[in-house]
N, C-alpha and C positions, 0 to 999 in steps of 0.2 A: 465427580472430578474427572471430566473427559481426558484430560490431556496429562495428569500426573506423570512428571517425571520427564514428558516432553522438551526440547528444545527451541525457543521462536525465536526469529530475529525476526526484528520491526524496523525497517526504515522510518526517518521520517516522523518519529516518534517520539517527539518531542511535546508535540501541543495534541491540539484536533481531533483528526479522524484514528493515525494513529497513536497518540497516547490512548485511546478510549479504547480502541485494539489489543495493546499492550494490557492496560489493565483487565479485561475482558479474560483474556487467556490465560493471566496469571493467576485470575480468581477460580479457573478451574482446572490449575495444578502446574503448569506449564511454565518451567525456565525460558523469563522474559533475557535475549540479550537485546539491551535497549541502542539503536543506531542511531544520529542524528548530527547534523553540524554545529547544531549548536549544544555545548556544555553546560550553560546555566538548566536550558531548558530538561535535555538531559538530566542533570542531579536532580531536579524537582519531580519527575518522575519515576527515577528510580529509589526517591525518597515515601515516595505516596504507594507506590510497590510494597515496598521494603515494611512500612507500616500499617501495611493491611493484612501480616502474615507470607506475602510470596516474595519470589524469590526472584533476583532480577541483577542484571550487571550493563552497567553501559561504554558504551564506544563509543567516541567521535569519528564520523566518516565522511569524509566528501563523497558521496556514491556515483561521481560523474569520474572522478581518478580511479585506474583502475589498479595499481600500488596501492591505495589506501583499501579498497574493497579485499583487494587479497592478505594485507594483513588483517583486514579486520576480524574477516571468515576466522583465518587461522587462528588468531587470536581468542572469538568465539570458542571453536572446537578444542582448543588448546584447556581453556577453561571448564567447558561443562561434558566436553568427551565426543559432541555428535551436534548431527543437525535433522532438524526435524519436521521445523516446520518457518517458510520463508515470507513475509507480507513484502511485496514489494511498494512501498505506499509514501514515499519518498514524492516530492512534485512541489514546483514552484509557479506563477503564473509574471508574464511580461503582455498585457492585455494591448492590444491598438491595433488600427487597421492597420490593412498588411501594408497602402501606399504609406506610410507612417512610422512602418515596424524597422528600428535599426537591425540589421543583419544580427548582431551580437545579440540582442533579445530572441531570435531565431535559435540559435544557438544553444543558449543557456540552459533556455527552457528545454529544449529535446535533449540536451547531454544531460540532465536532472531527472527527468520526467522517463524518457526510453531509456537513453544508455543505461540511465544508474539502476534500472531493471533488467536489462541485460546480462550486465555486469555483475549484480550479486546472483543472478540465478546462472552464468557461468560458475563464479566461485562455489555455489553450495553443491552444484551436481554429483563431484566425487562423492564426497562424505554421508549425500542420500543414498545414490547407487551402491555404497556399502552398506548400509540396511538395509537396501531392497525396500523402500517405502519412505516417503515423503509429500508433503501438503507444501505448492507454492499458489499464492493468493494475490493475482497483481490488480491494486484498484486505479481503475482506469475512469470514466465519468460518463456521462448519459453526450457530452457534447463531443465525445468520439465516436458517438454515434449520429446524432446529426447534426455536427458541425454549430458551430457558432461565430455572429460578427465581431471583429475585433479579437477572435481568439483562437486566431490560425496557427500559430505556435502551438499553444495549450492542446486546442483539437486533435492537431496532427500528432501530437505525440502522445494523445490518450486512447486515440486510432490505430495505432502506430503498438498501444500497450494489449489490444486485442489480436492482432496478429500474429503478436509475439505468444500470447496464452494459447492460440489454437496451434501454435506453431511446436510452441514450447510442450505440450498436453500429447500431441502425438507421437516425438521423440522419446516422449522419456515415460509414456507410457508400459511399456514394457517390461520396465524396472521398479515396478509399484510409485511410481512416483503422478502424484495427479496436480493439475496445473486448472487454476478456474481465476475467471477475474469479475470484479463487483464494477459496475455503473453506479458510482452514487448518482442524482440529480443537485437540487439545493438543499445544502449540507449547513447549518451554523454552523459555521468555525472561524477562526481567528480572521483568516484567508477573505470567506466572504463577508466577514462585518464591514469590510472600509469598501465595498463597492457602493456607487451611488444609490439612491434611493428609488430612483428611475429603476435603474437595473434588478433591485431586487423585485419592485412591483411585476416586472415585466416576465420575470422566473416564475413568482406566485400565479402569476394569470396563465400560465401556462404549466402549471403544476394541476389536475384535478380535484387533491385532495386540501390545496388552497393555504395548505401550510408549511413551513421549511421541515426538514428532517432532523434530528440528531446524532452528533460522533457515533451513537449510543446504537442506532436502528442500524448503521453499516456494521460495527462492531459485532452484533447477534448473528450477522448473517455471515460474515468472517469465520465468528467461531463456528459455525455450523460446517462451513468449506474444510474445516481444519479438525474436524472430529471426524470419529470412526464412523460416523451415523450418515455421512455421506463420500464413503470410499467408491462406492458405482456412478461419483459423476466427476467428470473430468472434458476439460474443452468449452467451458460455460462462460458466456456472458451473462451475469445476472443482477439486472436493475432494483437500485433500491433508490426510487425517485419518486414517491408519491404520484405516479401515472403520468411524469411530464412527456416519455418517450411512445403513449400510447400510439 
């Protein structure tokens, strides 16, 4: 039980990549507080938590307001006493060319996707820098790394989530706090099941391993970011995409 007695907040953590997170960290010790906008999804996770033996509390957060991120924190640390460990894993997609793209879908998606990463890793900085140690883990995507059609929104602000890790990794290195972010590739989740069938073949054939990931494969390598057994690495991009970004 790597993480007993730890503290996480999971953006985002409602369905997918991180509900699988969530649960991942909780099965090995670690006070889940579960973030998400939506509340239904929220209670079914912190229901499925709660009856697997761990321990977990949820928030509802717009993570793109930044009143709502600072009570949330508070509210977090108010509860379980501290902050320990941050997923910043929160993200929406408004997919079209860019001649096509309404400005507002510009928007949305980078104040969801950057800001709302931002913005909780402003709010939890005191409360680590009082422990002298903390894990923040921002997942960012393999097409913040080479761009993709129709998902210049997305891109940029998953581009946008690795400058902020190498940015974020060198500040607050000093204070034991280590900052590392994941590339998923093609992930099943909620997310990508209603893209066309065109588009998923088109992921596949440029996948080498020829077949989609699970919540489950990002989630292992989360926990590993977020356990002691990797305290000497900090500033990392690291892909979990079955070889698409070779």
């Amino acid at each position: 039980m790597h993480l007993t007695d730890k503290v996480a907040i999971i953006t985002g953590s409602g369905r997918g990549i991180g509900a699988a997170i969530a649960k991942k960290l909780a099965s090995h010790g670690a006070k889940i507080a579960l973030v998400d906008i939506n509340e239904n999804d929220l209670s079914a996770r912190h229901d499925e938590i709660v009856s697997s033996n761990g321990i977990a509390e949820y928030f509802k957060c717009d993570v793109s307001n930044w009143n709502d991120v600072k009570q949330t924190t508070d509210s977090i640390v108010e509860k379980f006493g501290r902050i320990d460990i941050l997923i910043n894993n929160a993200g929406i997609t408004r997919d079209n060319l860019i001649m096509r793209m309404p400005p507002d879908d510009w928007d949305i998606v980078l104040a969801v996707n950057l800001k709302g990463a931002f913005l909780f890793t402003k709010a939890i900085v005191r409360p680590m820098m009082k422990n002298r140690y903390g894990k923040i883990v921002n997942i960012s995507s393999v097409v913040g790394i080479f761009g993709n059609a129709a998902q210049a929104n997305y891109s940029a602000s998953k581009a946008g989530i690795i400058g902020l890790t190498k940015s974020t990794a060198k500040e607050l290195a000093s204070r034991g706090i280590r900052c590392n972010a994941v590339a998923p590739g093609f992930i099943e989740t909620e997310m990508t099941k209603n893209l066309p069938e065109k588009a998923v073949d088109e992921f596949l054939q440029a996948t080498p391993l020829k077949y989609p990931g699970k919540p489950d494969d990002v989630a292992e390598l989360v926990m590993f970011l977020c356990s002691p057994e990797s305290d000497y690495i900090t500033g990392e991009i690291i892909r979990v995409d079955g070889g698409m970004a070779i």
